[in-house]
C-alpha positions as CSV (number, residue, x, y, z in Angstrom):
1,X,-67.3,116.0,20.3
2,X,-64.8,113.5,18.8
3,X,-65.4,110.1,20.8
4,X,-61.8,109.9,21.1
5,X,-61.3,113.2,22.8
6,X,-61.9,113.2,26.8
7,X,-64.4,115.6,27.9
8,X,-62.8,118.5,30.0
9,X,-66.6,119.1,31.6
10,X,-68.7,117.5,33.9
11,X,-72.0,115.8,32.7
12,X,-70.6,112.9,31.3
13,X,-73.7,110.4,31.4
14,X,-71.7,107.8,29.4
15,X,-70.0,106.8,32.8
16,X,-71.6,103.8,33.4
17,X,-70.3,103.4,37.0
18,X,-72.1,106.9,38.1
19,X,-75.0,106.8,39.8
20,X,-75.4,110.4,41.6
21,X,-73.6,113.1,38.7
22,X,-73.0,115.8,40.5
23,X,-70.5,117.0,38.0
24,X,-73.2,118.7,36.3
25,X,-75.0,121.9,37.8
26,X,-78.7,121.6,36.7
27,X,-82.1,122.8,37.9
28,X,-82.2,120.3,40.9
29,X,-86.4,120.4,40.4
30,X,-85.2,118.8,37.1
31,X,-87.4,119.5,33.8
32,X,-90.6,120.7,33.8
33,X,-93.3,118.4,32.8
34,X,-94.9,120.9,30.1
35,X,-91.1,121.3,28.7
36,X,-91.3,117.5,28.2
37,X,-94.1,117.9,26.9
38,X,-94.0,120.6,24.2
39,X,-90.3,118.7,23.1
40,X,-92.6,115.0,22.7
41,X,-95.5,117.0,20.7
42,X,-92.4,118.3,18.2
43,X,-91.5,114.5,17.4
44,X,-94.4,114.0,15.6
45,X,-93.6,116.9,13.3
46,X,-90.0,115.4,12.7
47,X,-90.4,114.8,9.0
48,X,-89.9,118.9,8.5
49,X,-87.0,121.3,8.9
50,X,-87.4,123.4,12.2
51,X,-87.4,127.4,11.7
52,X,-83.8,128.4,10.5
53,X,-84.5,131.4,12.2
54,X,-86.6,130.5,15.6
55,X,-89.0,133.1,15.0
56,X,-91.5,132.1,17.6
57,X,-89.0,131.1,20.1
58,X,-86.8,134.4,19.6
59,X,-90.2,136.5,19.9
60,X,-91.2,134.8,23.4
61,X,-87.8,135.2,24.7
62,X,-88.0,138.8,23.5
63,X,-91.2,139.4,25.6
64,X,-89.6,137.4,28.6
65,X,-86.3,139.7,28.4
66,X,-87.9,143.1,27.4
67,X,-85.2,143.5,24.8
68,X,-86.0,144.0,20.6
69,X,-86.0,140.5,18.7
70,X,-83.4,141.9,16.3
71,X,-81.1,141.8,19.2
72,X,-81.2,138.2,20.0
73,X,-79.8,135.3,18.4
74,X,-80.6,131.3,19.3
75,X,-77.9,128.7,19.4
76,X,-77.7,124.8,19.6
77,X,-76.6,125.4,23.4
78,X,-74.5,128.6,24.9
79,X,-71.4,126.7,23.7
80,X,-72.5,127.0,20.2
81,X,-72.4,130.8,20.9
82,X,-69.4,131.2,22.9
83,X,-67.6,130.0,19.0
84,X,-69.4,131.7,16.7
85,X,-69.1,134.6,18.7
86,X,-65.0,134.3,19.0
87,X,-65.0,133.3,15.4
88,X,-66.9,136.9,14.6
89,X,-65.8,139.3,16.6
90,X,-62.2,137.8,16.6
91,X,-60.5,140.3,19.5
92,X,-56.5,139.3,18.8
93,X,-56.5,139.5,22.6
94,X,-58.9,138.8,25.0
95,X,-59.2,138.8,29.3
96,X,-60.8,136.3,31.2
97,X,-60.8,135.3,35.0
98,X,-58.6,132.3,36.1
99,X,-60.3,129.9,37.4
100,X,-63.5,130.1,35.0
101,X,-65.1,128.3,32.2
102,X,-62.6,127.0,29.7
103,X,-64.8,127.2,26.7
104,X,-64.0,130.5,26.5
105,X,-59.9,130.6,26.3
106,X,-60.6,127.0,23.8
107,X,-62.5,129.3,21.4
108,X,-60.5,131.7,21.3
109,X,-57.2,130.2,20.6
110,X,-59.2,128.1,18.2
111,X,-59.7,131.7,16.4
112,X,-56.2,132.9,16.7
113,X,-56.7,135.0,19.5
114,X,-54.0,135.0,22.6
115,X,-55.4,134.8,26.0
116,X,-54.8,136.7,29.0
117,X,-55.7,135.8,32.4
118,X,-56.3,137.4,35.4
119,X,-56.0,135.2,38.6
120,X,-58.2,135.2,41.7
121,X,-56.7,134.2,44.9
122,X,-58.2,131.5,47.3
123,X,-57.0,134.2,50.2
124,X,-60.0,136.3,48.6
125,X,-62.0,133.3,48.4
126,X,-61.8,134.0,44.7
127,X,-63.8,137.4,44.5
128,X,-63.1,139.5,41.9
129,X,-61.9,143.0,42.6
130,X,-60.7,146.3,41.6
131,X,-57.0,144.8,40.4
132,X,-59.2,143.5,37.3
133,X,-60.0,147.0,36.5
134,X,-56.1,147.8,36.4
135,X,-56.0,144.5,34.7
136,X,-58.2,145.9,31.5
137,X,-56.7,149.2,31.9
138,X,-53.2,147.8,30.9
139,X,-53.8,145.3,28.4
140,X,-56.5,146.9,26.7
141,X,-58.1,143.6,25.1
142,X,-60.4,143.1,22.7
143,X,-62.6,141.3,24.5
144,X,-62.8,140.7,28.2
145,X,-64.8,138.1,29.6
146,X,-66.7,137.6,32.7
147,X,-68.6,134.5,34.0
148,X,-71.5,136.0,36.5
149,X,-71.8,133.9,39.0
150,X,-68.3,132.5,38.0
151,X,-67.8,129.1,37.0
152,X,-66.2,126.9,39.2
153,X,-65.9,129.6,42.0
154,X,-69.8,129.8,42.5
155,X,-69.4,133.6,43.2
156,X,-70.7,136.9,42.2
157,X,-69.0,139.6,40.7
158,X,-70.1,142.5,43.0
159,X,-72.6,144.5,41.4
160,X,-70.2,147.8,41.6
161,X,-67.3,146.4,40.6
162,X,-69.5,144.9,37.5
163,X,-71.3,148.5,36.3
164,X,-66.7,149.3,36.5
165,X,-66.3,147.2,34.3
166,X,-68.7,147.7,31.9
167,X,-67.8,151.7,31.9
168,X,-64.1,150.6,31.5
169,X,-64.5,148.9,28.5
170,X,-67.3,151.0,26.7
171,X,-65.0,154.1,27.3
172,X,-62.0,152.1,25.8
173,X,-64.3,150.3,23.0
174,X,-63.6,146.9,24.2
175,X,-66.3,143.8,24.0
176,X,-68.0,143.1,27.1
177,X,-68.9,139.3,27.0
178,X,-70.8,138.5,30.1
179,X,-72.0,134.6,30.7
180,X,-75.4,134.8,32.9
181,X,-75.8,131.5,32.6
182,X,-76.2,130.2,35.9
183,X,-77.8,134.2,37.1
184,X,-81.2,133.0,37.8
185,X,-80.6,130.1,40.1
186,X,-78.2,132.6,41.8
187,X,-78.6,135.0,45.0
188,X,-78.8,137.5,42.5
189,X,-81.1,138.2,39.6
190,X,-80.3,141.7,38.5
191,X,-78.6,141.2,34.5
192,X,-76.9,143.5,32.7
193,X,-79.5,143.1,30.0
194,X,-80.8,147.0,30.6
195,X,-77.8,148.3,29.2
196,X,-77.6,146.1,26.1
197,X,-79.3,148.6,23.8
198,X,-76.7,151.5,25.0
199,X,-73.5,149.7,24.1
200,X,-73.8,147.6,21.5
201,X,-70.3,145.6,22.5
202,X,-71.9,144.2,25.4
203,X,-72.5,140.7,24.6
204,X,-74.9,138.6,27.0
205,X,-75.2,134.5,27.2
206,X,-77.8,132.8,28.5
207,X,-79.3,129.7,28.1
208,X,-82.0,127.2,29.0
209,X,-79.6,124.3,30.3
210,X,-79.4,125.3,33.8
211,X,-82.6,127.1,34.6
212,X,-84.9,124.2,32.9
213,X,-83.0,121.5,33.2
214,X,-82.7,121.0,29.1
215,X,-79.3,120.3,28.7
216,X,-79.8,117.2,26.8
217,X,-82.4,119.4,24.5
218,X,-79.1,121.8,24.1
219,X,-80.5,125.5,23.9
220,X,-79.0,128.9,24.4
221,X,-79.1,132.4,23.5
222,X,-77.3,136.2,23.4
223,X,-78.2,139.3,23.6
224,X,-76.5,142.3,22.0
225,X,-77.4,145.5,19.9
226,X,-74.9,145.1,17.4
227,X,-76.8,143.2,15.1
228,X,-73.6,143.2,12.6
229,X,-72.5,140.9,14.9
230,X,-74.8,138.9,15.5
231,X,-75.4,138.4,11.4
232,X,-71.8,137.4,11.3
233,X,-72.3,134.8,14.1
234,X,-75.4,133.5,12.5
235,X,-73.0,132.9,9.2
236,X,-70.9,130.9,11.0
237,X,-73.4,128.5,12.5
238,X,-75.0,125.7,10.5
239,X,-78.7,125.9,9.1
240,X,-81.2,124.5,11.3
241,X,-79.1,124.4,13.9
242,X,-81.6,124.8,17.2
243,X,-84.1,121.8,16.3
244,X,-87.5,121.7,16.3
245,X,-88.3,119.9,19.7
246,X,-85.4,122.4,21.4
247,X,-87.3,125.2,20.3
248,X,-91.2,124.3,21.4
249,X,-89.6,123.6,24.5
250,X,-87.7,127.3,24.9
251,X,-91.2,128.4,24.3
252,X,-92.7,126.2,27.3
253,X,-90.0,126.7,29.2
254,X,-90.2,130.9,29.2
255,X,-93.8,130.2,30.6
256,X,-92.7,128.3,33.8
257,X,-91.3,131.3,35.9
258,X,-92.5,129.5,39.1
259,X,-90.3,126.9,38.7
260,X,-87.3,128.7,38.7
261,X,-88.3,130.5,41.6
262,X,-89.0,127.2,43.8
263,X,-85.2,126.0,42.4
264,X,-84.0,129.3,43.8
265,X,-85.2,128.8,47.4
266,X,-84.2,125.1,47.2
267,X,-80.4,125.8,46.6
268,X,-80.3,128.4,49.1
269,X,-81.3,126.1,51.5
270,X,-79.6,122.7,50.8
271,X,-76.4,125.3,49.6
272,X,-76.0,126.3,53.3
273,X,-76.4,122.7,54.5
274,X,-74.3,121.0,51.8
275,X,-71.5,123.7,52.4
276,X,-71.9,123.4,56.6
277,X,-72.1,119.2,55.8
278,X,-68.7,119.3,54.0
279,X,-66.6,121.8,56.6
280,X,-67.8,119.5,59.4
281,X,-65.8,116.5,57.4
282,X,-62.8,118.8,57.0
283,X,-63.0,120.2,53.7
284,X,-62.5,123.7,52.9
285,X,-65.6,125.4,51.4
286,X,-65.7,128.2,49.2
287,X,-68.4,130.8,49.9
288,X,-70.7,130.4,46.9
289,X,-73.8,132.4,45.5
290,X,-74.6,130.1,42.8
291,X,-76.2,126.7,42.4
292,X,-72.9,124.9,43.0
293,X,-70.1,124.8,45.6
294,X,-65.8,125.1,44.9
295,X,-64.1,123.1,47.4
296,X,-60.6,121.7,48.6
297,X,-60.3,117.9,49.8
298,X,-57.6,114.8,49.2
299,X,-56.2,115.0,46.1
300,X,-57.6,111.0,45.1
301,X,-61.2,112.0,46.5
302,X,-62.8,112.4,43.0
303,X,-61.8,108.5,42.3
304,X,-62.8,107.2,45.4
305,X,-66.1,108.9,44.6
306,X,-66.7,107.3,41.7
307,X,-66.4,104.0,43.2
308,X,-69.1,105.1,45.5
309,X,-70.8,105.9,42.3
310,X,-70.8,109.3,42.9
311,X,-69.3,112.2,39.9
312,X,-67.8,115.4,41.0
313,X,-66.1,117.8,38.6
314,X,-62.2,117.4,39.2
315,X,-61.5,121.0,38.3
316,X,-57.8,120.2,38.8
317,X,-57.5,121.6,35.1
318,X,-58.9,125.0,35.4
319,X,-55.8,127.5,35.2
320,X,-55.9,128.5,38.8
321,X,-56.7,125.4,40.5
322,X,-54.3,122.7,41.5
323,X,-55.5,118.6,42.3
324,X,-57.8,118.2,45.1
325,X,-60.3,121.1,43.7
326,X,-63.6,119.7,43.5
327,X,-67.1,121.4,42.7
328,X,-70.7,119.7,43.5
329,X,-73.8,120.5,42.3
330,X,-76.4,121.6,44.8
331,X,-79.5,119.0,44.8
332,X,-82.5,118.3,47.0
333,X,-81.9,116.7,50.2
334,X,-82.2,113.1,49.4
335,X,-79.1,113.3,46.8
336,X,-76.9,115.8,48.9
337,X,-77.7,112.9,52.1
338,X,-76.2,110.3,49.4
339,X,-73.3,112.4,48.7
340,X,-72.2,113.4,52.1
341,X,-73.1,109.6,52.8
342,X,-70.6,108.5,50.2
343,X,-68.1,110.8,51.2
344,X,-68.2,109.4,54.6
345,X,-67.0,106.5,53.3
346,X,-63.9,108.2,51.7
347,X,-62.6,110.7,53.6
């Protein structure tokens, strides 16, 4: 990103005054060691190009998943994926949620598509319903996206209402993006992956980030079975663009399934007490089944945070969201003590 150009996400470890970023919803067990590892032991193989076409690391994520190697593809992060696939599918008109993740709507009107949104209500504590079906049934996109759990809202789109969906749009022929990202630190672990191989315009993102706590290693991947698709995306992507050290530690990473498990139960946990710690301060809580929490407070809490050396994601620029939407991420104990700590000091 241009240095200029401010940052609309959380994660910004440039901030010299943050102490505690909670702006940033990783794997609160952090990195495993043998991910560290495997990264380190690609170093001293630096003077060489990594595989253009991560064989190894697309055939261990191919066992992990169950799905063929020809339908997966490897980017420098999910971001990377989230343009190239805009730039080559290129839907003219796509759906999306309001409030989600805004690097979808930014690649697409980068690509000359028009976005539409479809806006959840804090009275439904931002669930999605059957109004979205209606939704796809009018505008008949090109593309509709979903974010599952949904990014900021921290919820889940119910499983019935998500099987709808997918019908909808493989009776009308429209693209089915679907951003698991942030699925396996979620109450739910049940992907959409089996039905990949029957329509090839579902489109599924995932990526090592959140589960493994590699966002500074910057690794992602999609699954789909139209592999037209995917060659165009790989067209539009630079060679060599997952490095060597990202890719020996996607391999590592695929092997430590315990680790994601022990995350799992430690954001259900400190979730419940986080979320019970803030409505006992006065702020209202959005019911969340992810590994971060949506919620309201003072419109100048984010700053007065900061003093305190603590970062929260001001998501006062989602569409949907006005000033005084936060979201934390859900740690261990000792950082969600400092947080609630800090905030005592603020609100």
């Amino acid at each position: 990103m241009y240095y200029a150009k401010k940052s609309p996400h959380g994660g910004d470890a440039g901030r010299e005054e943050t102490v505690l970023d909670l702006s940033a919803n990783i794997n609160p067990l952090g990195t495993p060691a043998s991910v560290i590892k495997a990264a380190a032991g690609a170093l001293a193989r630096s003077d060489r190009y990594p595989d253009p076409c991560c064989r190894a690391l697309v055939g261990a994520i191919s066992a992990s998943e169950e799905v063929p190697a020809e339908h997966i593809l490897c980017g420098n992060g999910a971001s990377e994926l989230i343009y190239a696939f805009c730039a080559a599918a290129g839907p003219g008109t796509a759906l999306e949620f309001a409030p989600t993740f805004s690097e979808y709507s930014s690649a697409l009107e980068l690509n000359g598509c028009r976005v539409e949104r479809h806006y959840l209500t804090e009275e439904n504590a931002f669930l999605p319903d059957a109004s979205f079906l209606d939704h796809i049934g009018r505008l008949r996109p090109g593309a509709v996206f979903v974010c599952n759990p949904n990014n900021p809202t921290g919820r889940l789109v119910p499983r019935p209402l998500l099987y709808e969906i997918y019908s909808l749009c493989r009776s009308l022929g429209i693209r089915l993006f679907v951003d698991e990202c942030f699925l396996d630190l979620s109450d739910s672990r049940e992907g959409m992956k089996k039905l990949s191989g029957e329509y090839p315009g579902l489109f599924i993102l995932k990526a090592f980030t959140k589960n493994y706590g590699m966002a500074g290693l910057r690794l992602g991947y999609c699954i789909c079975s139209d592999t037209a698709l995917l060659a165009r995306m790989a067209e539009l992507t630079p060679p060599w663009n997952v490095s060597a050290p990202a890719q020996a530690a996607g391999e590592a990473a695929l092997r430590e399934t315990e680790h994601v498990a022990k995350a799992r139960e430690l954001i259900r946990s400190e979730r419940a007490y986080l979320s019970s710690a803030l409505e006992a301060r006065g702020l209202s809580v959005i019911p969340s089944e992810a590994n971060f929490l949506l919620f309201r407070g003072p419109e100048k809490l984010g700053g007065k945070l900061l003093a305190h050396g603590v970062a929260l994601r001001d998501c006062s620029n989602f569409p949907g969201l006005s000033p005084g939407w936060y979201r934390t991420a859900v740690r261990g104990r000792e950082e969600n003590l400092r947080f609630i700590s800090a905030l005592e000091e603020c609100v």
